[in-house]
KEDO-779600 format. One line per 5 residues: number of its first residue (from 1); their letters; for each residue x, y, z of N, C-alpha, C, O. Coordinates in steps of 0.2 Angstrom, whole numbers, padded with zeros to 4 digits. Layout:
// residues N
NUM = A = X:Y:Z:X:Y:Z:X:Y:Z:X:Y:Z  ...
END
This chain:
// residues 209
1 = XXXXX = -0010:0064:0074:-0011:0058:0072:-0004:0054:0072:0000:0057:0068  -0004:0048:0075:0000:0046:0073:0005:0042:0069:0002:0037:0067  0012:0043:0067:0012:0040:0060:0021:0038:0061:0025:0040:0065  0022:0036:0057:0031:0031:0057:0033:0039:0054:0030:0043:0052  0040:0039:0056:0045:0046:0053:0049:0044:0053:0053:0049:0053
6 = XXXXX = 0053:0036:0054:0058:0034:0054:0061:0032:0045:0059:0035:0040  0066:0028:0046:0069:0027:0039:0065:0021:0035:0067:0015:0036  0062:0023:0031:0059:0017:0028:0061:0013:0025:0057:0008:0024  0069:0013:0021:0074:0009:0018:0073:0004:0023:0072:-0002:0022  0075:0007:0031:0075:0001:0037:0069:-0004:0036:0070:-0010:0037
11 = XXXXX = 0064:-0001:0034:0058:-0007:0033:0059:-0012:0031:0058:-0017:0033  0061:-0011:0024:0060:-0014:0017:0067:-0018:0020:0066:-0024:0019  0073:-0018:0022:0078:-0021:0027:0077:-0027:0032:0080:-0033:0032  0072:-0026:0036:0070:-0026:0042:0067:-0033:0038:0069:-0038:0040  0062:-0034:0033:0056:-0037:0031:0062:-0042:0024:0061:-0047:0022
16 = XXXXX = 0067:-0039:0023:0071:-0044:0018:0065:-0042:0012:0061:-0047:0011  0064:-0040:0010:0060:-0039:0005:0058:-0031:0003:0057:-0026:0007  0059:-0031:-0005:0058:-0022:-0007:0051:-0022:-0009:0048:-0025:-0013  0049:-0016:-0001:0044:-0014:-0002:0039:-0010:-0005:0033:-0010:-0004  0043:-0006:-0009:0044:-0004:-0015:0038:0006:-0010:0035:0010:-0013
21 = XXXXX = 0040:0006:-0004:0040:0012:-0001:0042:0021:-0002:0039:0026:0001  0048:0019:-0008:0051:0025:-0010:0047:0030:-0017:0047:0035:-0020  0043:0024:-0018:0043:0026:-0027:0048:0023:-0031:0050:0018:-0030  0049:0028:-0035:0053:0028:-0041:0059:0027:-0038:0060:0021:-0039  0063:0030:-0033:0069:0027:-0031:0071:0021:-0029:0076:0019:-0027
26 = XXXXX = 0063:0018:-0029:0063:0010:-0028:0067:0006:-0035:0071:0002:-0035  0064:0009:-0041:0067:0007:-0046:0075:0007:-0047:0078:0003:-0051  0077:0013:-0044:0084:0015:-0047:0090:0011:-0044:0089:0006:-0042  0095:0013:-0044:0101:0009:-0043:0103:0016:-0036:0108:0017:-0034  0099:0018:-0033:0099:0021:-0025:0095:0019:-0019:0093:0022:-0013
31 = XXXXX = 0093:0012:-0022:0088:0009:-0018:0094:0007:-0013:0100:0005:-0014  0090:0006:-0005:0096:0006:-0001:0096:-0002:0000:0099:-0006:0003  0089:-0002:-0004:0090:-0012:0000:0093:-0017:-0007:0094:-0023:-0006  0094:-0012:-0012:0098:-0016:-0017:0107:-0017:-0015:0111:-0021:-0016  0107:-0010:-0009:0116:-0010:-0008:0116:-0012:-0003:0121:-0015:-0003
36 = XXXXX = 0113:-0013:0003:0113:-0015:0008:0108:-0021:0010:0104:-0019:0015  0106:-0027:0007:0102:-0030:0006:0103:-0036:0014:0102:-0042:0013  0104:-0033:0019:0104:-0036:0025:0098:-0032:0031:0097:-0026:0029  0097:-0034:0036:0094:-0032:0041:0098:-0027:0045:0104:-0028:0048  0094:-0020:0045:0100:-0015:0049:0100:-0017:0055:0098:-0022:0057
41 = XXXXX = 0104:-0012:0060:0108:-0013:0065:0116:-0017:0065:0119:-0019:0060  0117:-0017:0070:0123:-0018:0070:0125:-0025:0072:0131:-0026:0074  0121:-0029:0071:0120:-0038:0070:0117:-0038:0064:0113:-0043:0063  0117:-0035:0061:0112:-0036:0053:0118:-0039:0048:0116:-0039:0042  0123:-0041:0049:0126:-0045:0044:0126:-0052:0047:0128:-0057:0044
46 = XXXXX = 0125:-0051:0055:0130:-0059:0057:0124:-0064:0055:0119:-0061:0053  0123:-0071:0057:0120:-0077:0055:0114:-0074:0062:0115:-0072:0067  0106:-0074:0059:0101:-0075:0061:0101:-0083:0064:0104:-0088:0062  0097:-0082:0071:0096:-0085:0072:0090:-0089:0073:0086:-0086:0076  0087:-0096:0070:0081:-0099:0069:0075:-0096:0072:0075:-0096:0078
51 = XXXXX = 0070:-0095:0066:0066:-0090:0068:0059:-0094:0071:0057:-0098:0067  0055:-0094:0076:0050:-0098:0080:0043:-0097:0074:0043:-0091:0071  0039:-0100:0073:0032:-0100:0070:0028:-0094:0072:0023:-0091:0069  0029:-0093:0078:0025:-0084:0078:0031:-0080:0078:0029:-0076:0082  0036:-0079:0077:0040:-0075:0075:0039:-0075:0065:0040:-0070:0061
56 = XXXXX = 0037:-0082:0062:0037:-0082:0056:0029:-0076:0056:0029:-0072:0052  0024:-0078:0060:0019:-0077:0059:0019:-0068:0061:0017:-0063:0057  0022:-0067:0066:0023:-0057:0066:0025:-0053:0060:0023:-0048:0058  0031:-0058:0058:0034:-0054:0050:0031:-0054:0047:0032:-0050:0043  0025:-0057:0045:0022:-0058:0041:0017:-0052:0040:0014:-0049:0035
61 = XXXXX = 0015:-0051:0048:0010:-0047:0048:0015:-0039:0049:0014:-0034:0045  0019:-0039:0052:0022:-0032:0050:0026:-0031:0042:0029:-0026:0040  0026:-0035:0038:0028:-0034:0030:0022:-0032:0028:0023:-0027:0024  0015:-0033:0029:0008:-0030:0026:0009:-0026:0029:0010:-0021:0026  0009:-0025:0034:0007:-0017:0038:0010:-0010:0037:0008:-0004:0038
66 = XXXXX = 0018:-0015:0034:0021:-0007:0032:0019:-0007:0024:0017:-0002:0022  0019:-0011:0020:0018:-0012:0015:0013:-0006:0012:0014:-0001:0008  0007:-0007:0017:0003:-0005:0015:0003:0004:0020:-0002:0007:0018  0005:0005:0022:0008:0011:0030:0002:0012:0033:0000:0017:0034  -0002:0005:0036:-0006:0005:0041:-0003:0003:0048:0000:-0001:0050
71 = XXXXX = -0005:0009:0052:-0002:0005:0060:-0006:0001:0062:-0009:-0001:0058  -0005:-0001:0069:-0008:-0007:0072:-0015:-0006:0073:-0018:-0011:0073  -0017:-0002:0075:-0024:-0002:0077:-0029:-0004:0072:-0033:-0008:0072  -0026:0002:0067:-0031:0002:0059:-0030:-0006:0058:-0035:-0010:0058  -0022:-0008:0057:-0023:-0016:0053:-0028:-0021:0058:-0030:-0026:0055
76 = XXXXX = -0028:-0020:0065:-0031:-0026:0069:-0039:-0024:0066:-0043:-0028:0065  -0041:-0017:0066:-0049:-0017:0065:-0050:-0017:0059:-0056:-0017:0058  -0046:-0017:0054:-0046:-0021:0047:-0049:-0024:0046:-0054:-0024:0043  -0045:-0031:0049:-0043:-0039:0051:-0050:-0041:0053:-0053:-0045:0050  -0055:-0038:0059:-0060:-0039:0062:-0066:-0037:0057:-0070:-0042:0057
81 = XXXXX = -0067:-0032:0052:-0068:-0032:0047:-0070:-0038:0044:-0076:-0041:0043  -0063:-0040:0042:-0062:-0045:0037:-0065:-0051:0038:-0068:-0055:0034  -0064:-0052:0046:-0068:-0059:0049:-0073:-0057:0048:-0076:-0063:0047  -0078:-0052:0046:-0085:-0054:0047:-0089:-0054:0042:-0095:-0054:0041  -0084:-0053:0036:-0086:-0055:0030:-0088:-0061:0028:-0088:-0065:0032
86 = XXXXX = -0091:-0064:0021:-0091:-0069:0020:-0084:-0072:0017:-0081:-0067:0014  -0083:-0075:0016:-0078:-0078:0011:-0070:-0080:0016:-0070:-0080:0022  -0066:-0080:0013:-0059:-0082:0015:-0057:-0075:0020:-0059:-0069:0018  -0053:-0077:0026:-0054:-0071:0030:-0046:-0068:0028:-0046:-0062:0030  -0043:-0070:0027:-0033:-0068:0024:-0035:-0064:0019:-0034:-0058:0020
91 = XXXXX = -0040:-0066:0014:-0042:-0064:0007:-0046:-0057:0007:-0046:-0052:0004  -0049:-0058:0012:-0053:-0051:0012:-0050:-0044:0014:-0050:-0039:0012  -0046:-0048:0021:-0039:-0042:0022:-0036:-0037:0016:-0036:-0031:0015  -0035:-0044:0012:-0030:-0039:0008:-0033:-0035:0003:-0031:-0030:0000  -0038:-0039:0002:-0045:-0033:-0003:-0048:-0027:0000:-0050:-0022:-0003
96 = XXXXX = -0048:-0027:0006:-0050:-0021:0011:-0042:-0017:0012:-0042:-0012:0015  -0039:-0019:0011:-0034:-0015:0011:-0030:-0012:0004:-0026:-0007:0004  -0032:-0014:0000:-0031:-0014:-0007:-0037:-0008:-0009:-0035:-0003:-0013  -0042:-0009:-0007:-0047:-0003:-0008:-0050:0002:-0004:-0056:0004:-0004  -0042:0004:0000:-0043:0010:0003:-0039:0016:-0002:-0034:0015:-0006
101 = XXXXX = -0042:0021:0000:-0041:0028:-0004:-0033:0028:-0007:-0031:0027:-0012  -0031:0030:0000:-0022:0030:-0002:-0020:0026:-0006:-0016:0027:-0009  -0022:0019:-0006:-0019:0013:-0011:-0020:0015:-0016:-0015:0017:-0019  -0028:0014:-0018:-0029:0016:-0026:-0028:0021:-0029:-0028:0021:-0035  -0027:0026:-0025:-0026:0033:-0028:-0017:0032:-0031:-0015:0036:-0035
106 = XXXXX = -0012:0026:-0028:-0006:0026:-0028:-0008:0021:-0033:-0004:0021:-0038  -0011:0018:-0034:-0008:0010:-0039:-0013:0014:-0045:-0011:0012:-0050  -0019:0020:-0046:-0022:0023:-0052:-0014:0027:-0054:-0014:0030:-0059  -0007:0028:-0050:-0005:0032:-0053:-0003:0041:-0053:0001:0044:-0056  -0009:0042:-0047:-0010:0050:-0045:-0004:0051:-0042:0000:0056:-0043
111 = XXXXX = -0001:0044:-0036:0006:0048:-0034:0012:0042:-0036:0011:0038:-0040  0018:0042:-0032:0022:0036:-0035:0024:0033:-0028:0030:0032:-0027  0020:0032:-0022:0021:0030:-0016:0014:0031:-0013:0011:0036:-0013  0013:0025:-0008:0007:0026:-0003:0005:0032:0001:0000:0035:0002  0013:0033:0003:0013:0038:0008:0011:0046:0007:0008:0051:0010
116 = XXXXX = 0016:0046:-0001:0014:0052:-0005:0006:0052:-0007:0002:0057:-0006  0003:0046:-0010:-0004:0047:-0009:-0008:0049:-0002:-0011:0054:-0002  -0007:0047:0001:-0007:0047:0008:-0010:0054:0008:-0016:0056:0008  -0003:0059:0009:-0002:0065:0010:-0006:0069:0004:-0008:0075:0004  -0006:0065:0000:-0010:0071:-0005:-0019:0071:-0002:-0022:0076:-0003
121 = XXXXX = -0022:0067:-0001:-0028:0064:0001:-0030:0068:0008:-0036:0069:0010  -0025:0069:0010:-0028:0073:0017:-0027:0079:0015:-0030:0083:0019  -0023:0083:0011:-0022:0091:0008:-0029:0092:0004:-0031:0097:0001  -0031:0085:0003:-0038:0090:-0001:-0038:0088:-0010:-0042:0090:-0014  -0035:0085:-0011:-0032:0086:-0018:-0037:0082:-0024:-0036:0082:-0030
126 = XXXXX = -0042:0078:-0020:-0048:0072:-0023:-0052:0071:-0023:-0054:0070:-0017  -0056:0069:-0027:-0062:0068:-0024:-0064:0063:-0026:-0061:0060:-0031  -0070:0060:-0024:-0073:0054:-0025:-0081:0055:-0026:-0085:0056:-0021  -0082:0053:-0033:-0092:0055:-0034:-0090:0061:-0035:-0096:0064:-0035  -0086:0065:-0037:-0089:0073:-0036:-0089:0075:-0028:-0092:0080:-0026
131 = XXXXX = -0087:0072:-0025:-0088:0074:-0018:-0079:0076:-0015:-0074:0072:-0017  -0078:0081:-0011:-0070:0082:-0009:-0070:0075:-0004:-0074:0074:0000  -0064:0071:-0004:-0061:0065:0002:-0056:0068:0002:-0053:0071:-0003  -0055:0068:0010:-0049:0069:0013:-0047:0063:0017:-0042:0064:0019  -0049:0056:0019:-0048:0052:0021:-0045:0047:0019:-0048:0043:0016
136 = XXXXX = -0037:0047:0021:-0036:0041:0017:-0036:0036:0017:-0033:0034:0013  -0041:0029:0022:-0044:0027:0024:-0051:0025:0021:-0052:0019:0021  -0053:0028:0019:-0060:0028:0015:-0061:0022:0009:-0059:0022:0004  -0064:0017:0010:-0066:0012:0009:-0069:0012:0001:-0075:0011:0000  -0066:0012:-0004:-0069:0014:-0014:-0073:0008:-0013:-0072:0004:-0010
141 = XXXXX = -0080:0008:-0017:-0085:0004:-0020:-0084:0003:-0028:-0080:0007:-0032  -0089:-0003:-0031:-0086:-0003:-0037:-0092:0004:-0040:-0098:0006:-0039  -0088:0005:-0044:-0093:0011:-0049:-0091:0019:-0045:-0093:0024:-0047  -0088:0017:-0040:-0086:0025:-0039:-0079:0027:-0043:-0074:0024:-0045  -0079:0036:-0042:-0076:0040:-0047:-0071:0044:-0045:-0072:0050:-0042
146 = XXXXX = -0064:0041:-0044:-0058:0047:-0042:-0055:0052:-0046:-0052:0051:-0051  -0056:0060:-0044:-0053:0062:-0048:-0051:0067:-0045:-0054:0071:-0041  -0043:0069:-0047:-0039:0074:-0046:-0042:0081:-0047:-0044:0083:-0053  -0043:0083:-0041:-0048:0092:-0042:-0045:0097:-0048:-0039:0097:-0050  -0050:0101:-0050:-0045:0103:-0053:-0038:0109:-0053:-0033:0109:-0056
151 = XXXXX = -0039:0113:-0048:-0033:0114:-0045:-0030:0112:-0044:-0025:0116:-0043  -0028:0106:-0043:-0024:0100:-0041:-0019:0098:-0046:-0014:0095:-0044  -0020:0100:-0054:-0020:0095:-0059:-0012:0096:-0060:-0009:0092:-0062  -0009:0103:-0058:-0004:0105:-0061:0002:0101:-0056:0008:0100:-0057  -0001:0099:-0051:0005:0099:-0045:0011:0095:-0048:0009:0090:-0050
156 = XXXXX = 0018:0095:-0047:0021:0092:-0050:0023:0086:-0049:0026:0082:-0053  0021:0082:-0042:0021:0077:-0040:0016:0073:-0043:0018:0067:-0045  0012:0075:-0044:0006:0070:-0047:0007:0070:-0053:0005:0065:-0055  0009:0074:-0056:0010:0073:-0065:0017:0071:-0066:0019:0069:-0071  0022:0071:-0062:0028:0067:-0063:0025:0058:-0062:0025:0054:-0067
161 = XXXXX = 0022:0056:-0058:0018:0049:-0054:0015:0049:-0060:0017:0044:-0063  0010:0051:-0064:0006:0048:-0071:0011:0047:-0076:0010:0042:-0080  0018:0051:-0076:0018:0050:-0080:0026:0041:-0080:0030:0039:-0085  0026:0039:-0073:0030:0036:-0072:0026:0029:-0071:0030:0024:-0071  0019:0028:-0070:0017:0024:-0066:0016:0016:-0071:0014:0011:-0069
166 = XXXXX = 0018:0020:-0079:0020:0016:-0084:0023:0010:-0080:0020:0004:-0080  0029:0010:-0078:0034:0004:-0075:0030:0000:-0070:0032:-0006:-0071  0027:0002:-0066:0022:-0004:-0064:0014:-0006:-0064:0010:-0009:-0060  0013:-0002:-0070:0006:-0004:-0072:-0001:-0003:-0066:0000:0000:-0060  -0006:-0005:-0069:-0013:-0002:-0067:-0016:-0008:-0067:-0017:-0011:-0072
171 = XXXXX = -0017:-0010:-0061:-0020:-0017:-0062:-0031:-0017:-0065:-0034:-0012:-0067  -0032:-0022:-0065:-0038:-0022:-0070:-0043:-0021:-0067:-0048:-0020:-0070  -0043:-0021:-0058:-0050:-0020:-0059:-0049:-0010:-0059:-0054:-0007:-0060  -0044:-0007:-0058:-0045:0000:-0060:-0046:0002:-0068:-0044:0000:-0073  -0049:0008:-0066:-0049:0012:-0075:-0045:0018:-0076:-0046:0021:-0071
176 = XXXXX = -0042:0020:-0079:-0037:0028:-0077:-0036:0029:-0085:-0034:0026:-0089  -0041:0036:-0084:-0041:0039:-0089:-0037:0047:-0090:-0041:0052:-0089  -0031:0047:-0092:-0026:0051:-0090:-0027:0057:-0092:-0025:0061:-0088  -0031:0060:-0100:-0031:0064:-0100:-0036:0069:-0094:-0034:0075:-0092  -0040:0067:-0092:-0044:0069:-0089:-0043:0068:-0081:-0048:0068:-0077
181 = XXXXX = -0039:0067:-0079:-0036:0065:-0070:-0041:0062:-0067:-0042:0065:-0062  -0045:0055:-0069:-0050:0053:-0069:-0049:0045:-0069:-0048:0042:-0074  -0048:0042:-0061:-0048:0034:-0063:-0055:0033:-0059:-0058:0037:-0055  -0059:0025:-0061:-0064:0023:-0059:-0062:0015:-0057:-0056:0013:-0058  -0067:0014:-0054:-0066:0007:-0048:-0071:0002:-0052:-0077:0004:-0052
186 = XXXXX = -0068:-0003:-0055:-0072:-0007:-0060:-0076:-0014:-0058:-0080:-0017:-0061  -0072:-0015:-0053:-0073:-0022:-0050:-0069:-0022:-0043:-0065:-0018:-0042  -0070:-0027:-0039:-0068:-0030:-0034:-0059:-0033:-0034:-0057:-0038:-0038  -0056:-0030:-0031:-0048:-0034:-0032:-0048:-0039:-0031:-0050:-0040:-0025  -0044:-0045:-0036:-0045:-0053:-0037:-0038:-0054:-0032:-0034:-0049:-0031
191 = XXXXX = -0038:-0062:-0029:-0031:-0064:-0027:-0028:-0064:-0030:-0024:-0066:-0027  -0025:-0064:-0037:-0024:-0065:-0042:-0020:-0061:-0043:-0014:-0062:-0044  -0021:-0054:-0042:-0019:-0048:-0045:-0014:-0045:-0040:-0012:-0039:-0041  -0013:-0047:-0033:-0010:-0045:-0031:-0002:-0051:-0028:-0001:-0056:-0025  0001:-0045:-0033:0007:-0052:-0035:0012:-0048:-0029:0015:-0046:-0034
196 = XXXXX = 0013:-0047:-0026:0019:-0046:-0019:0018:-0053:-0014:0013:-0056:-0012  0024:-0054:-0014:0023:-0060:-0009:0023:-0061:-0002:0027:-0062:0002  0015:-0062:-0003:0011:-0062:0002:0007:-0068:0006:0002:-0070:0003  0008:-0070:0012:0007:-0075:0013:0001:-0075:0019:0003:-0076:0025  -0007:-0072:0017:-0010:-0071:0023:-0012:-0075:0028:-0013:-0074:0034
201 = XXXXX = -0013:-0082:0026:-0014:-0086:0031:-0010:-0087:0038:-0011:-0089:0043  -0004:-0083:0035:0002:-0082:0043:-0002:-0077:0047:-0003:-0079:0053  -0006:-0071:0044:-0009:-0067:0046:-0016:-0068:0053:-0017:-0066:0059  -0018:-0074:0048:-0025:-0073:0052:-0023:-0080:0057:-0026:-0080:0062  -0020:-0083:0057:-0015:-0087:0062:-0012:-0083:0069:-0014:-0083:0074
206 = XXXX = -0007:-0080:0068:-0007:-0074:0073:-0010:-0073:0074:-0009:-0073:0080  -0016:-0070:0074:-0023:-0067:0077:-0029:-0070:0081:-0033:-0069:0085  -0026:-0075:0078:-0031:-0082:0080:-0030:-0085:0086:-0033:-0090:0089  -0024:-0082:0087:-0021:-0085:0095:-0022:-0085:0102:-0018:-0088:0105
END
């Protein structure tokens, strides 16, 4: 399968914006985009040059895509997705993206990064309904039930991320009920609730080309 293995700091670099990638070391004072808060490479300090409306419109679509550690394929059949829904098509994106496994499973607090969610979801580590998911892709409904297996319970990754997940909170339509490694899916994610700055109409404009 294929997947990024490069340097992630370069993303959150590249994107001028902390993409909060690392975890916890996104908090601390070893974040690389706090000490190096320019575009890497070796012209990454001199004056940019004026950026064209699909070039505003590409960044925009690779800041969600690493954001969220979707490649190209997943994010375009997403997006296709999204179009045939009803409602706002930028908006549905990011709610379809928002209520995939590895997301919730990171923003409920099981790990302290997408990626580390990511990797725990495919090792087996969850289930969903009572049911083992290994996919982290898997699309949550409201009223379903994620819960850390129980073998799982001890791993130190995961009980370090509960217990740090305090610092950037559990948005509302999730439920996590900590003693029990137990979060639930309550509602539908609101635009509202997703405070990263995000501007999807750049999104479905590049697409629309």
């Amino acid at each position: 399968m294929a997947r990024y293995v490069g340097s992630v700091c370069r993303l959150c670099r590249r994107e001028n914006l902390k993409l909060f990638l690392k975890g916890d070391r996104c908090y601390s004072d070893k974040c690389a985009f706090d000490r190096r808060g320019y575009a890497p490479g070796q012209h990454g300090q001199s004056r940019r040059r004026k950026i064209s409306d699909y070039g505003i419109q590409l960044r925009e679509k690779q800041k969600v895509k690493r954001m969220y550690g979707v490649l190209e394929g997943q994010f375009r059949r997403t997006f296709r997705k999204a179009e045939q829904k009803r409602g706002v098509t930028g908006a549905n994106l990011l709610f379809l993206l928002e209520r995939r496994l590895d997301n919730v499973i990171y923003r409920l607090g099981f790990a302290n990064s997408r990626t580390q969610a990511r990797q725990l979801v495919r090792h087996g580590h969850f289930t969903v309904n009572e049911k083992k998911m290994n996919i982290p892709s898997y699309i949550v409904k409201i009223g379903d039930v994620v819960d850390v297996r129980e073998k799982s319970r001890k791993i130190a990754v995961i009980q370090d991320a509960m217990d740090t997940v305090v610092r950037r909170g559990i948005p509302g339509w999730l439920e996590m009920e900590k003693d029990s490694f137990r979060g639930r899916v309550k509602a539908h994610p609101t635009r509202e609730e997703l405070t990263m700055p995000i501007q999807e109409q750049l999104i479905v404009e590049l697409y629309s080309k």
